[in-house]
N, C-alpha and C positions, 0 to 999 in steps of 0.2 A: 538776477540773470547772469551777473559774472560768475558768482560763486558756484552757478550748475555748469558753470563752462569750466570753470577752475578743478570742481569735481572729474568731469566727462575726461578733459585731459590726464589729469592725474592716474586714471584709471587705464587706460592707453598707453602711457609709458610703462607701469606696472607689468601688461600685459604684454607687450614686446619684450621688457626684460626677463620674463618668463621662459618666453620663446626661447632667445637667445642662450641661453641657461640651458635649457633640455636638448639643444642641436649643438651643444660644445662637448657636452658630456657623451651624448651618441657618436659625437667623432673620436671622440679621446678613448672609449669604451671599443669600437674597430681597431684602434692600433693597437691596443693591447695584447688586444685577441681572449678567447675563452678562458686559458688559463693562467690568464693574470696579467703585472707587469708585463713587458717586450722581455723576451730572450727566454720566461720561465719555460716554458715549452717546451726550447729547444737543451734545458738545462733538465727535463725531468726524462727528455729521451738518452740522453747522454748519461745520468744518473741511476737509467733503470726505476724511476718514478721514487726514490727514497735512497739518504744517506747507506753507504756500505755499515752491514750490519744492523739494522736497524727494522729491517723489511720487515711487511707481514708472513709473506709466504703463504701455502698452502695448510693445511690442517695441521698436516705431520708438522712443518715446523712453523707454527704459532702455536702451537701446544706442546713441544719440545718431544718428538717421536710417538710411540704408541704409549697409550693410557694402561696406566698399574690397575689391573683386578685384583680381586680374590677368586676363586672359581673352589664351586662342588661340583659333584657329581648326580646324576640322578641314579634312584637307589630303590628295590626293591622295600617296601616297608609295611607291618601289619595294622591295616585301619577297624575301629571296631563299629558296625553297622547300633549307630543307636536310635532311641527317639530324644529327643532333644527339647524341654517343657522348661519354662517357667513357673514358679511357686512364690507364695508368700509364706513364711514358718509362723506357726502358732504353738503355742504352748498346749500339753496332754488336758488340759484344764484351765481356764479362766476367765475369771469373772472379775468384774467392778463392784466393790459393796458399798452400799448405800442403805439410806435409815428407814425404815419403817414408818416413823415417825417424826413431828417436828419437836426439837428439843437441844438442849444446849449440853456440850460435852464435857462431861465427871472428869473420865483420866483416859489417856493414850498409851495403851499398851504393848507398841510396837515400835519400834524404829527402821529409817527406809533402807528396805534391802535386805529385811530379816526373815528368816527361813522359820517358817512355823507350823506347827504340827495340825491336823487337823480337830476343830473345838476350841482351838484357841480362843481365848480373848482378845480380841483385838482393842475395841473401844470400850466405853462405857456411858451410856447419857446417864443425865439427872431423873433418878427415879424416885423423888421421895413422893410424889403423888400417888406414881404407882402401887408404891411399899404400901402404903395409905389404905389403898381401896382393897389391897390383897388381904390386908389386917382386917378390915372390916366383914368382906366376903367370907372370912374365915371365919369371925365370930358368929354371922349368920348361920353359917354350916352347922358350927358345934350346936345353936340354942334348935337348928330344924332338926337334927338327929337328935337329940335327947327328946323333943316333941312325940318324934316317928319311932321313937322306942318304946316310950311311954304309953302310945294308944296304942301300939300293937300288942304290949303285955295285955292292955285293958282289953283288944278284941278276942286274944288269945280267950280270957279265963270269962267270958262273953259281955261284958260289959260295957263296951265300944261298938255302934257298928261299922260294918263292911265302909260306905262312904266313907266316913268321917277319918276311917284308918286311910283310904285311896289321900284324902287331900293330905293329910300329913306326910303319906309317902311323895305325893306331887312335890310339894313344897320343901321337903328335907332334897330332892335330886335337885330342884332348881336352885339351892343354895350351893350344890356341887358344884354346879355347874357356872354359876357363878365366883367361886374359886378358879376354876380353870381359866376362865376369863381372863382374870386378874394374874393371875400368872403367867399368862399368854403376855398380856400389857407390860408385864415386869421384862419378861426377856425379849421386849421386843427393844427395851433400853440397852440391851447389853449385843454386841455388835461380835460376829464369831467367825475363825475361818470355816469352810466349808470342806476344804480340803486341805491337803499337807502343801505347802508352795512356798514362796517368794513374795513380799509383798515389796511393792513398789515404792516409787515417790509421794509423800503426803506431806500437805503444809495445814493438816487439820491440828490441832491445839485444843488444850482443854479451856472453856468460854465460849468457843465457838458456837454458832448457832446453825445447826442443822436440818433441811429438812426431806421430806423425798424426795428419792430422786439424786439428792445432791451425790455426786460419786465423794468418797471419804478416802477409798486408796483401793490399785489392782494387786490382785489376787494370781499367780500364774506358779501349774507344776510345770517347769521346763527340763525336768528330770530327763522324759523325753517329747522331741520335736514333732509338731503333725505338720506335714506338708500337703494340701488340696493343688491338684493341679486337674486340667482337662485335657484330652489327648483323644484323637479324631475316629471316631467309630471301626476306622478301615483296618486299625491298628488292634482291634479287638482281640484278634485269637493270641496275637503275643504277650499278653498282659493275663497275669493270673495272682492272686491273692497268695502273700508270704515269698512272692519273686524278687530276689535282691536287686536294690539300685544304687548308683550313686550319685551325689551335689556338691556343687561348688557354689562357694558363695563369695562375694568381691570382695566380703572384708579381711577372707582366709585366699588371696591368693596362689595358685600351684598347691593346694590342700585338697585332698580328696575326703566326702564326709560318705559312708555306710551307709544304707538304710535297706530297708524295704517296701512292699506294697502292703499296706494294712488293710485296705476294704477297697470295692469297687463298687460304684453308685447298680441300684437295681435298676433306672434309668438310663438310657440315652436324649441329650438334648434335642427333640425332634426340628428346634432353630441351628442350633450349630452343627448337629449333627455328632456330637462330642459325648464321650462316658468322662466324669469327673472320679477322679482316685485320690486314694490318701495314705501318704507314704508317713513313716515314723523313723526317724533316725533319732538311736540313742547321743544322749547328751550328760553324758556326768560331769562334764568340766563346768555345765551351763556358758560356753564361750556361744553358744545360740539362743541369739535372741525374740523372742517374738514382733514379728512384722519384717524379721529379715528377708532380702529378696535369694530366694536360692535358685540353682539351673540346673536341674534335672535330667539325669539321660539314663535311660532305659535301654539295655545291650539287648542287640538282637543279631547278634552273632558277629564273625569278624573275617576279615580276610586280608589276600597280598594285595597291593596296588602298587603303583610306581608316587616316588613322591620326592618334592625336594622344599629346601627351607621357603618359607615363607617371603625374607628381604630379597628371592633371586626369582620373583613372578611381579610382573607391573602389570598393574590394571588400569586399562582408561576405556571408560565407559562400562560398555559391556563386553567387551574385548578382555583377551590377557593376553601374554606374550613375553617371551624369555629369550634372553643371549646367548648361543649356542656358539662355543666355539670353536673356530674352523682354523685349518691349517696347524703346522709344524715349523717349531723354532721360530726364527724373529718373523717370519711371517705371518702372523697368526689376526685375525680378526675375529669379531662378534656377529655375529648374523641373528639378527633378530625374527623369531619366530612367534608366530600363534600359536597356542596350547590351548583344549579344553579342560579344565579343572572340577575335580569332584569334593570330596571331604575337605575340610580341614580342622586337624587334632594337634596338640602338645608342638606348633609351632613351624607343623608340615602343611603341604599340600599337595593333594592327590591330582597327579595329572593322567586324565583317561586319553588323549591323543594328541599326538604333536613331538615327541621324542621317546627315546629310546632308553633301555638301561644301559648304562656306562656314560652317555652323553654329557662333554666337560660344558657348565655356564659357569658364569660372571655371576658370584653370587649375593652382591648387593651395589649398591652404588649405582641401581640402572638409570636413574633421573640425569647422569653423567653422560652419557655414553649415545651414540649417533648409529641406526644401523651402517654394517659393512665397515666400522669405525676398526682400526689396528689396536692390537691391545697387549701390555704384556703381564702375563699372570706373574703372581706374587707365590711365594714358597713358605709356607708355615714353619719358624726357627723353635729350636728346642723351649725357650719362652713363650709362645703362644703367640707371639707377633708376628704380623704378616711383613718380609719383606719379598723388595725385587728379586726376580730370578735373574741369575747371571747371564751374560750374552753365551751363544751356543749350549747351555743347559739345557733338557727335553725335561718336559712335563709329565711326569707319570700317569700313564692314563688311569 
């Protein structure tokens, strides 16, 4: 019983010095006042709220006057109306060769990355079986024609008849034909190109054990390239068989590749709606490889537009919009505008509405820059660096 009284008390002085505590501090926090210590207040109206020299200020001076551009111009320029496809490239020919049969490899006759004529030897299996049975088949052949010549003198000078001449004739063709057989079985060991090409990567070795099916090494003419792509039916009358095009491909950046239209499917995909074509571009250098991915653009004629660099259009969302600048001499700000935009070719963009030709922007750096923001252009030096224009300098329009 004392020790809940001893508790009860204990707990009641705690809690009055609590009080006490939170009602000293709410007095002491009144004199102060909101902005601090006594007197801070009256020291930050007298101080203008910050040390001389030190202030924030407004725009212009927390960012030390108007922000350096670079600035173009918007410009007449010629865009060429194309179709624009993707492709995978394939070689004029190629194939994967594989065994006919199961059997273990005699000698390899190639090495990876050798250019070889068509008939080549490539492989060789173990044919002594085969040799075998062709030796035999042949000995059959010679012993049925000596048979089948024999009875046919005999039926000649009548001594044989008609039958008896029939089986020996039967039986001397089926020993032919069992050569062929055997000679079929012999070169089915011997492993050949098909065509004139390129053969690829092989880790096949003589020992090895092969069987159908198994790929042994590709086969490809890349003399020249095919490219399949699909392009949407609407597009039909512009595409005709032997119409030059051209591709770019990623691993030839800024390289323009030739080609042209080789064939046009006799079909249209009645799901996509699409005619499939197949363009050839010559390849002597073989710097094209098969399975490369190429970009495709089919000219369908060309014309003027207005256009300006690329780094002097910012896109957020669906929107665009560009710096147009306003005013003369030190006066001069960015006014940021909306533009509609069309093509973009070799680093341009086509803008169909929204400025003008001559029209001076800010032509990169816009992730910088505030609309209505002061700005002062920069002047291209005989080095190619951008510096300040000097104060009272005009900008050439």
């Amino acid at each position: 019983m004392i020790r809940r009284h001893f508790f009860l008390v204990g707990a009641i002085l705690v809690l009055a010095l609590m009080v006490v505590a939170g009602g000293w501090k709410l007095t002491l926090g009144k004199k102060e006042g909101p902005g601090g210590p006594p007197g801070a207040a009256m020291a930050a109206q007298k101080g203008g709220g910050a040390p001389k020299g030190k202030g924030g200020g407004g725009m212009g001076g927390g960012m030390g006057g108007p922000a350096p551009v670079s600035v173009t111009a918007v410009q007449s320029r010629v865009f060429m109306d194309s179709i624009d496809v993707i492709g995978v490239a394939k070689g004029r020919q190629s194939v994967t060769l594989t065994a006919a049969a199961t059997q273990l490899v005699d000698r390899v006759r190639f090495s990876d990355g050798q250019a070889v004529a068509k008939g080549a030897v490539l492989v060789e299996l173990k044919d002594t079986e085969q040799n075998a049975g062709l030796a035999q088949a042949q000995a059959r052949l010679v012993q049925a024609q000596r048979d089948f010549d024999r009875w046919k003198a005999l039926a000649g000078q009548g001594y044989a008849s008609k039958t008896a001449l029939d089986q020996r004739e039967a039986t001397y063709l089926a020993a032919r034909a069992d050569v062929q057989a055997a000679q079929a079985r012999q070169a089915d060991r011997t492993i050949r190109a098909p065509f004139a090409g390129v053969v690829g990567l092989s880790d096949i070795a003589p020992g090895a054990l092969i069987n159908p099916g198994s790929a042994i090494v590709t086969l490809d003419d890349i003399s020249t390239v095919r490219v399949d792509f699909e392009i949407p039916d609407r597009y039909l009358a512009s595409l005709r068989e032997g119409q030059p095009i051209h591709a770019k491909a990623d691993a030839y950046p800024g390289e323009t590749i030739q080609g042209r239209i080789a064939k046009l499917d006799t079909r249209i995909d009645e799901r996509t709606r699409a005619i499939t074509a197949r363009a050839e571009f010559p390849n002597p250098g073989h710097r094209l490889k098969p399975g490369m991915m190429m970009r495709v653009a089919i000219a369908r004629g060309q014309r003027q537009g207005l256009a300006i660099p690329e780094a002097a259009l910012s896109v957020q969302g669906d929107s665009a919009f560009v710096y147009v600048l306003n005013g003369q001499g030190e006066r001069m700000t960015a006014e940021q505008r909306p533009v509609r935009t069309g093509a973009r070719q070799d680093g341009f963009v086509e803008i169909l509405d929204g400025v003008q030709a001559g029209d001076r922007l800010v032509a990169d750096g816009l992730n910088k820059l505030q609309p209505g923001q002061p700005v002062r252009p920069m002047l291209a030096a005989a080095d190619g660096k951008a510096r300040a224009r000097p104060p009272g300098a005009r900008l050439a329009p």
